[in-house]
VMD Tcl script that builds the backbone (N, CA, C; Angstrom):
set m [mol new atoms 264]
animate dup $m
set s [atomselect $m all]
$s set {name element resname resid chain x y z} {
  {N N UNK 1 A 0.825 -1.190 0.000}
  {CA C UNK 1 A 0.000 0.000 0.000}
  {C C UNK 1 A 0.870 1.255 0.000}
  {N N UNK 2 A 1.719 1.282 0.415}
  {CA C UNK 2 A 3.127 2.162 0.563}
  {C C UNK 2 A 3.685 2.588 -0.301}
  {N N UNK 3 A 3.722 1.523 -1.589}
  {CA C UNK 3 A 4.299 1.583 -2.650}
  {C C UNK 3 A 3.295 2.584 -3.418}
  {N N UNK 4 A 2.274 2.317 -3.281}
  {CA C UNK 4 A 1.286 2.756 -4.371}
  {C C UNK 4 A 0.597 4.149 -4.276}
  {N N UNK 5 A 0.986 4.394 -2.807}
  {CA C UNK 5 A 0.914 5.923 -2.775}
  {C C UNK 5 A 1.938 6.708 -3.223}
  {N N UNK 6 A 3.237 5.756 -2.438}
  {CA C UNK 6 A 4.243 6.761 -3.141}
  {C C UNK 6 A 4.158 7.224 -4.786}
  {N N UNK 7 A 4.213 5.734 -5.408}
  {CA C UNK 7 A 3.735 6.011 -6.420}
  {C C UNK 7 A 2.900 7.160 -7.300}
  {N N UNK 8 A 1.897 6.953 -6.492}
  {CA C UNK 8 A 0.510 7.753 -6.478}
  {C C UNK 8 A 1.241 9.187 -6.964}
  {N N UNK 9 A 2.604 9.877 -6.105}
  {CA C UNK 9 A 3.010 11.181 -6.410}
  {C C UNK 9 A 3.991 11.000 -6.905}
  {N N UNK 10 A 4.872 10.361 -7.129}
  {CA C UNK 10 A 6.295 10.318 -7.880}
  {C C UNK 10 A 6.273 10.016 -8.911}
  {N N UNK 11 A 5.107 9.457 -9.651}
  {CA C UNK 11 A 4.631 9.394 -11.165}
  {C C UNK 11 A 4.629 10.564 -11.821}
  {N N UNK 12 A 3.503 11.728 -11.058}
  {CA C UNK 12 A 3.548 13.017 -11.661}
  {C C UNK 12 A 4.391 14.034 -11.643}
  {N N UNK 13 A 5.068 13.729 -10.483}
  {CA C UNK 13 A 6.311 14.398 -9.839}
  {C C UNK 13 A 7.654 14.069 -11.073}
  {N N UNK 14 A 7.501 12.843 -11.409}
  {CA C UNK 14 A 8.387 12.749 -12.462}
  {C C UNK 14 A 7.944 13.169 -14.143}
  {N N UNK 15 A 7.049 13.337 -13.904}
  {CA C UNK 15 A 6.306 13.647 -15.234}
  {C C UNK 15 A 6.457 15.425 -15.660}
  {N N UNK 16 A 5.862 16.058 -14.564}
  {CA C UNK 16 A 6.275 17.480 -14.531}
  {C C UNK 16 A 7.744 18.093 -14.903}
  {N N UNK 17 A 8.365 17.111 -14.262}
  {CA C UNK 17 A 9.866 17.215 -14.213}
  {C C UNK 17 A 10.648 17.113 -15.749}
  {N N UNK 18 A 10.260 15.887 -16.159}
  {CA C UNK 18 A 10.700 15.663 -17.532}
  {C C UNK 18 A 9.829 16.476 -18.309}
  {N N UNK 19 A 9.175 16.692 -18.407}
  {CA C UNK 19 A 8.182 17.761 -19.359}
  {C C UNK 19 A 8.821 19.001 -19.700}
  {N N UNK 20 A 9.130 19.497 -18.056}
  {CA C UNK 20 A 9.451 20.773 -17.851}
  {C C UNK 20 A 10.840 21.141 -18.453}
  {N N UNK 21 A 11.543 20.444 -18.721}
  {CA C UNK 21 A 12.757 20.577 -18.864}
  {C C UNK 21 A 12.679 20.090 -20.648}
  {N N UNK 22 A 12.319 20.128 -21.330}
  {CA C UNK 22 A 12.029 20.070 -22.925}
  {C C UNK 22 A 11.530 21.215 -23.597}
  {N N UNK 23 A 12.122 21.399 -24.529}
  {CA C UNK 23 A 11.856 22.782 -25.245}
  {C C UNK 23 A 10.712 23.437 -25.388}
  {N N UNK 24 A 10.075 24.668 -24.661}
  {CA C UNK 24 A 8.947 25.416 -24.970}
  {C C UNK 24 A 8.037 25.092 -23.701}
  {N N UNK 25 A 8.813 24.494 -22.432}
  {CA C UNK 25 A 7.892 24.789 -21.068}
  {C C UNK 25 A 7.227 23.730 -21.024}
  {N N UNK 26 A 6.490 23.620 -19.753}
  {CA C UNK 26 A 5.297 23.123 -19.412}
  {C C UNK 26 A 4.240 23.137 -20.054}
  {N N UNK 27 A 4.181 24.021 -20.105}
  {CA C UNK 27 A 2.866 24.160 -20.271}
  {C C UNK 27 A 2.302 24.106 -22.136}
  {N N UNK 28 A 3.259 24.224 -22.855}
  {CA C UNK 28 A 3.432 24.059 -24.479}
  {C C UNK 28 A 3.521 22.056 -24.070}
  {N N UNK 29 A 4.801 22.134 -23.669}
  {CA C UNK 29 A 4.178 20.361 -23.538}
  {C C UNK 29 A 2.837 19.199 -23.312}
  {N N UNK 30 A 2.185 19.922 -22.258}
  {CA C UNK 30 A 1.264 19.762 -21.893}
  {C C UNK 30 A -0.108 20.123 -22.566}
  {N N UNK 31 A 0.031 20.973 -23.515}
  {CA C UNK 31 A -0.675 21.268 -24.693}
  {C C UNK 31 A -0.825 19.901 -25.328}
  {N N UNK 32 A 0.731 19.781 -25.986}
  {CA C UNK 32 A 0.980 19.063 -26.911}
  {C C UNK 32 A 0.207 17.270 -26.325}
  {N N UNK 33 A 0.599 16.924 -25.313}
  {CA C UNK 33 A -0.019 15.655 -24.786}
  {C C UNK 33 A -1.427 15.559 -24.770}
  {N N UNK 34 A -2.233 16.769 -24.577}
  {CA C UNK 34 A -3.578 16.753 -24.405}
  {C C UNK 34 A -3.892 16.527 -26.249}
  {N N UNK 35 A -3.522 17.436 -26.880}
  {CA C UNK 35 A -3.973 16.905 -28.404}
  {C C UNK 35 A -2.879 15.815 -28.673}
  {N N UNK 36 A -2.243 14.680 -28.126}
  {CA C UNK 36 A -2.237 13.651 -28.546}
  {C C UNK 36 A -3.425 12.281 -27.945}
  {N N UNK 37 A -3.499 12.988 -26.559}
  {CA C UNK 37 A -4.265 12.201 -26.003}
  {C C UNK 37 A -5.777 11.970 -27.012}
  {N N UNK 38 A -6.214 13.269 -27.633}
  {CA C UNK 38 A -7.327 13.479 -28.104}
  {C C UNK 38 A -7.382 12.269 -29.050}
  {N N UNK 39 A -6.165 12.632 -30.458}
  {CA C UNK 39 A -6.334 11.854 -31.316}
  {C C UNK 39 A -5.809 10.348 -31.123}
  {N N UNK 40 A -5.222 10.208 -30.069}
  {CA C UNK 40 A -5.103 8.719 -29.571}
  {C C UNK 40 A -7.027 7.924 -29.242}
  {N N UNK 41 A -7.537 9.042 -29.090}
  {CA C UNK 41 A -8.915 8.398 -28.712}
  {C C UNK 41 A -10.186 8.609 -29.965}
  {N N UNK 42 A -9.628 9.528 -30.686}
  {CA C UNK 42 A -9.889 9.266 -32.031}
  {C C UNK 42 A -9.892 8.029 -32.855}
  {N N UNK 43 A -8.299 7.879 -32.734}
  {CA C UNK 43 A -8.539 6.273 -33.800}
  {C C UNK 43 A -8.322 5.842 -33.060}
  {N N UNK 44 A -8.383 5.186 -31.619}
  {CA C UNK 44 A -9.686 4.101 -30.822}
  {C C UNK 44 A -10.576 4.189 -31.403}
  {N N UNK 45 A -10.982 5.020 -31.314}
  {CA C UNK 45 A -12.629 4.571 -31.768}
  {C C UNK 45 A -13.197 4.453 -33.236}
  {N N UNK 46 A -12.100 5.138 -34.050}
  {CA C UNK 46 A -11.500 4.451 -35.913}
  {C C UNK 46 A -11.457 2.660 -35.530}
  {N N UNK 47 A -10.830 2.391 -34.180}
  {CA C UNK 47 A -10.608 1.144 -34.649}
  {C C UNK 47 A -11.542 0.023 -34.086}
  {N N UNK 48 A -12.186 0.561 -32.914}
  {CA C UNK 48 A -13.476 0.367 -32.805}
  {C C UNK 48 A -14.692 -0.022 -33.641}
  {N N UNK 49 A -14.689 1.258 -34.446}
  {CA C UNK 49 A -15.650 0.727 -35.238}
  {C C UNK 49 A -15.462 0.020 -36.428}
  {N N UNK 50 A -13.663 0.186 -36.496}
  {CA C UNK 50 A -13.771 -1.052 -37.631}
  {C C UNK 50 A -14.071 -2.022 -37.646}
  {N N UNK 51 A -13.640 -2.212 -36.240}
  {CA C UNK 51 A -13.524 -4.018 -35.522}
  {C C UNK 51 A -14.894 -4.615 -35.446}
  {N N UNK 52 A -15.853 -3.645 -35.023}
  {CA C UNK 52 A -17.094 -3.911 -34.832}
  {C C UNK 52 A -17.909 -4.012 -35.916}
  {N N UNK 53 A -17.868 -3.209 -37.092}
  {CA C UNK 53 A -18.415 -3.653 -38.399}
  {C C UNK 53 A -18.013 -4.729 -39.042}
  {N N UNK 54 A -16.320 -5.108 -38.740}
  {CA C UNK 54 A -15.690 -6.716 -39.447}
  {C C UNK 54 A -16.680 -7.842 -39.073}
  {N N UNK 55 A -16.652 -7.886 -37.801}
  {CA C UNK 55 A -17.055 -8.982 -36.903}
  {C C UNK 55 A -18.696 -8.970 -37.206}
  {N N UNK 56 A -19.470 -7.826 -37.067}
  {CA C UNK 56 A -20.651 -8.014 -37.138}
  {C C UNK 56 A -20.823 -8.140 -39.171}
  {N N UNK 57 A -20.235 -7.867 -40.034}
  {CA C UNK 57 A -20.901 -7.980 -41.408}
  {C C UNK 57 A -19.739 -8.901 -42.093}
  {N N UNK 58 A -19.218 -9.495 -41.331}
  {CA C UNK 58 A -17.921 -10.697 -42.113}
  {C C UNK 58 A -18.563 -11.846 -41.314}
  {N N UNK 59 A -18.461 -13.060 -41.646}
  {CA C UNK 59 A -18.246 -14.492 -41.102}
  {C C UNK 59 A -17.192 -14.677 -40.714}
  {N N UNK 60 A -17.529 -15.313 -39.258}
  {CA C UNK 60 A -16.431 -15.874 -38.585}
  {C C UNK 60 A -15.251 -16.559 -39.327}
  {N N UNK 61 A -13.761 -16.083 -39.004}
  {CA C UNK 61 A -12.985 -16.906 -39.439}
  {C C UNK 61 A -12.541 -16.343 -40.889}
  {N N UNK 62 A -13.179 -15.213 -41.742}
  {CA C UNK 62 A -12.740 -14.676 -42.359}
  {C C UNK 62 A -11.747 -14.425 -42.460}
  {N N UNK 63 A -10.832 -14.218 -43.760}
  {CA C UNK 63 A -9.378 -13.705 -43.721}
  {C C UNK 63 A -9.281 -12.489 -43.657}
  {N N UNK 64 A -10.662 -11.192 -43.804}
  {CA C UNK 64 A -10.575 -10.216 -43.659}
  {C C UNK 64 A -10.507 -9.664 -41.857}
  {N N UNK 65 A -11.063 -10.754 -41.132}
  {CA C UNK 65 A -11.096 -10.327 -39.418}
  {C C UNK 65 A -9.412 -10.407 -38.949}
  {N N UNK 66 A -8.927 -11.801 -39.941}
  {CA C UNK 66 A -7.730 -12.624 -39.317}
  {C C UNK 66 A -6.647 -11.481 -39.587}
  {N N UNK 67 A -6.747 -10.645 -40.883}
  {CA C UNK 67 A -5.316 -10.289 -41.652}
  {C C UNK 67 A -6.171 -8.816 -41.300}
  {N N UNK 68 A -7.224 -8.374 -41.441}
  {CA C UNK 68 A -7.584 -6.739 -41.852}
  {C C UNK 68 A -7.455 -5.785 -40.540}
  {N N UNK 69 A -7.879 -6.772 -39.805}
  {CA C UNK 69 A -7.760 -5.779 -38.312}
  {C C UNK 69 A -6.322 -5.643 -38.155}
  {N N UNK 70 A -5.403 -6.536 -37.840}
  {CA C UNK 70 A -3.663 -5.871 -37.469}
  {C C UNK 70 A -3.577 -4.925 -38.417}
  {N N UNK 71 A -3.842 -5.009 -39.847}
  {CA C UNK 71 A -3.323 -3.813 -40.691}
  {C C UNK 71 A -3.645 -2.563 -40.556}
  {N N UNK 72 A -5.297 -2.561 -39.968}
  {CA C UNK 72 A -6.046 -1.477 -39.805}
  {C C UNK 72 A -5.296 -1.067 -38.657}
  {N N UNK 73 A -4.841 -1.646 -37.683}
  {CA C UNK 73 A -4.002 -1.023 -36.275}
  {C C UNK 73 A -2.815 -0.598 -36.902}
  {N N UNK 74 A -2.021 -1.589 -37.799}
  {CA C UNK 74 A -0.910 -0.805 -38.317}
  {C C UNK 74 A -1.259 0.680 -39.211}
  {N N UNK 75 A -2.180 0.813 -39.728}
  {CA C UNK 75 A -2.269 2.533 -40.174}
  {C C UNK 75 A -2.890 3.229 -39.202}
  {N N UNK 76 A -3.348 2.803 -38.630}
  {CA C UNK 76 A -4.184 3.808 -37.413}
  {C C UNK 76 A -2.932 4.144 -36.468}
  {N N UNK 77 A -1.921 3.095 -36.509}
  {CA C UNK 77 A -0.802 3.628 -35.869}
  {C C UNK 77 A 0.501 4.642 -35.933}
  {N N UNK 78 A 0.750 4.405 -37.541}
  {CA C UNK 78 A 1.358 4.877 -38.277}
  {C C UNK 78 A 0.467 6.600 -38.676}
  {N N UNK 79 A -0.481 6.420 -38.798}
  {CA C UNK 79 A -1.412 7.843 -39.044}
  {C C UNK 79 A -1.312 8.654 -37.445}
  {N N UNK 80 A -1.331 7.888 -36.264}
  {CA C UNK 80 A -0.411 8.590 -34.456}
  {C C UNK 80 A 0.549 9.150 -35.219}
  {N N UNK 81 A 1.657 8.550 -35.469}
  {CA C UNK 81 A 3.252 9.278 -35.551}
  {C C UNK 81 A 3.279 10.160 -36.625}
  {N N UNK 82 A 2.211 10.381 -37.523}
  {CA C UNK 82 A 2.352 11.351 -38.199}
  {C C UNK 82 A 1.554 12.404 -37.816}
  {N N UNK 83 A 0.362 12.668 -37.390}
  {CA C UNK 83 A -0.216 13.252 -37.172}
  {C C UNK 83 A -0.075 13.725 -35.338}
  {N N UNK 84 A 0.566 13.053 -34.908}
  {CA C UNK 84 A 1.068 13.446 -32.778}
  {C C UNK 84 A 2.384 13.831 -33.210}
  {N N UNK 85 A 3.181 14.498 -34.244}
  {CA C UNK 85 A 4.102 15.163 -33.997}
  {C C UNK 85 A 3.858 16.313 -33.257}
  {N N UNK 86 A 5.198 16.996 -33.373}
  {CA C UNK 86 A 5.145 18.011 -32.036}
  {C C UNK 86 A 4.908 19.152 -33.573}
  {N N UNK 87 A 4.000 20.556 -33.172}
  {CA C UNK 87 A 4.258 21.350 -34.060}
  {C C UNK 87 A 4.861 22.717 -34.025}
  {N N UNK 88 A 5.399 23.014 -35.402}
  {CA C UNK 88 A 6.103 23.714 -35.293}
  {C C UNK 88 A 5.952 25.026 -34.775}
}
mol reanalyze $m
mol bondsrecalc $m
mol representation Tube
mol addrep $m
């Protein structure tokens, strides 16, 4: 239980810390994480509903559930690192 409080503050305590010390402040960082957080929950839910239209309008066992979903995570992932850069 000890652990997990400490925890509890030395997570953010380290988080502030490293933030703070990267080009353009706190608070520009902290910008920047909130619109990644956004579009991180964006395509969740891109991949959400892909997953959920495969499964519900494909037959089980399809090669489109087996092979289409990792790919669809691989561009939904690849579309993060381009689009969660830092801007200029």
């Amino acid at each position: 239980m000890r652990g997990f409080l400490l925890g509890l503050f030395l997570i953010p305590l380290a988080v502030i810390a490293l933030l703070s010390i990267r080009p353009g402040g706190l608070r520009q960082q902290l910008r920047n994480a909130g619109r990644r957080l956004r579009l991180a929950i964006l395509l969740a839910g891109a991949y959400l509903a892909g997953s959920l239209g495969a499964r519900i309008f494909l037959p089980q066992g399809s090669l489109v559930i087996e092979y289409g979903l990792p790919v669809l995570a691989l561009v939904l992932a690849g579309l993060f690192v381009v689009l969660g850069q830092d801007q200029a």
